[in-house]
Structure formats: structure tokens, C-alpha cells
C-alpha positions in Angstrom: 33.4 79.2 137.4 29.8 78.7 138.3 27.5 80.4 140.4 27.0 77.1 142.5 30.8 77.1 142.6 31.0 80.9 143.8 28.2 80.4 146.6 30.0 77.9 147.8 33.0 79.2 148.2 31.6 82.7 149.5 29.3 80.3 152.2 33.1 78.7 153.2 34.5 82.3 154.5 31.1 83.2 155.9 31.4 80.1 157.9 34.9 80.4 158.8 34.3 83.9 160.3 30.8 83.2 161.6 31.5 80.3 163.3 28.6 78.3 161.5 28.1 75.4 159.8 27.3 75.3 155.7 23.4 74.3 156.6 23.5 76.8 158.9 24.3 78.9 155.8 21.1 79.7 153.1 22.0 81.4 150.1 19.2 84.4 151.0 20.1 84.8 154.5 21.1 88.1 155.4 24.9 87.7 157.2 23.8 90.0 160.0 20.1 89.9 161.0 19.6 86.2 160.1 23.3 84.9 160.9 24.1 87.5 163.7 27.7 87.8 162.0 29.1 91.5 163.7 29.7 94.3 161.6 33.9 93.5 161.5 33.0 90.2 160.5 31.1 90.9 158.1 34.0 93.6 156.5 36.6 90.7 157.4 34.2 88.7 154.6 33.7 91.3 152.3 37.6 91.8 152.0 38.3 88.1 151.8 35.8 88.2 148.9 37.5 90.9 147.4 41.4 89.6 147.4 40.4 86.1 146.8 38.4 87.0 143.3 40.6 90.2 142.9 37.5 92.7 142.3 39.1 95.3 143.6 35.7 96.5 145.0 34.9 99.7 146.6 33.5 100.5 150.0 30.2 101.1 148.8 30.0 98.0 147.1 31.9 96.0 149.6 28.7 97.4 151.8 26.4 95.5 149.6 27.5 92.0 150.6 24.8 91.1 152.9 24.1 87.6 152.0 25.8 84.5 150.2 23.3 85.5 147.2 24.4 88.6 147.3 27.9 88.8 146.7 28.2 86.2 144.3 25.9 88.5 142.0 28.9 91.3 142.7 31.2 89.1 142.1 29.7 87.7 139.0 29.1 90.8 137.8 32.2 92.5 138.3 33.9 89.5 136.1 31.6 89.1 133.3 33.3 90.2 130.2 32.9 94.1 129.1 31.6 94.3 125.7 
């Protein structure tokens, strides 16, 4: 899966719980400040994230999800191959 691929999908539960549009949507914008996405959203998000690409997260990191950008690069990184 590509990184394109992976924003896009991540953008289509941030819009679905944000109520906002994909232009609406930049890759850098922070969920919160930028989008105004409340804090259970934005776990709501996180979680969906987390059972869709079964990362099996931790709270800590599930914290770290604060833009499109953002969790793609955790997700990415949690999947990449362990040498």
C-alpha cells in the first residue's frame, strides 16, 4: 500500500467523524486546532486507525495522531518489515 493510498484512507475517517469535506482535509493540518475535531473524535479516529490497519497501537502512540501526515507515518512505520 502506498503512502498516497494510506492518507487517503486516514483523510476518509477524519472526514467521516469531522464532518468535513476531503479539501477541507490537508495532509499537515492538525485534526484539532486546524479542523476543530473534539478530543472523542479525535480518539474515535485514532481507534478506527488502529482496527482498520490492525497496529495494535498504544495510548501513547494513539496520542500522536494529530494530523493526516501524521498517522500515516505510525502506521507506515508500525508495518514496515523488522529486520
Amino acid at each position: 500500500m502506498s503512502i498516497e493510498t494510506l492518507k487517503q484512507r486516514i483523510r476518509e475517517v477524519v472526514c467521516e467523524y469531522g464532518q468535513l469535506q476531503p479539501d477541507e482535509v490537508g495532509d499537515d493540518a492538525n485534526l484539532h486546532t486546524d479542523l476543530g475535531i473534539d478530543s472523542l473524535s479525535l480518539l474515535e479516529i485514532a481507534l478506527r486507525v488502529d482496527q482498520e490497519y490492525e497496529t495494535d497501537f498504544s495510548e501513547e502512540e494513539l496520542l500522536k495522531m494529530s494530523s493526516v501526515s501524521a498517522a500515516a507515518t505510525l502506521v507506515t512505520d508500525r508495518l514496515a518489515p523488522k529486520p
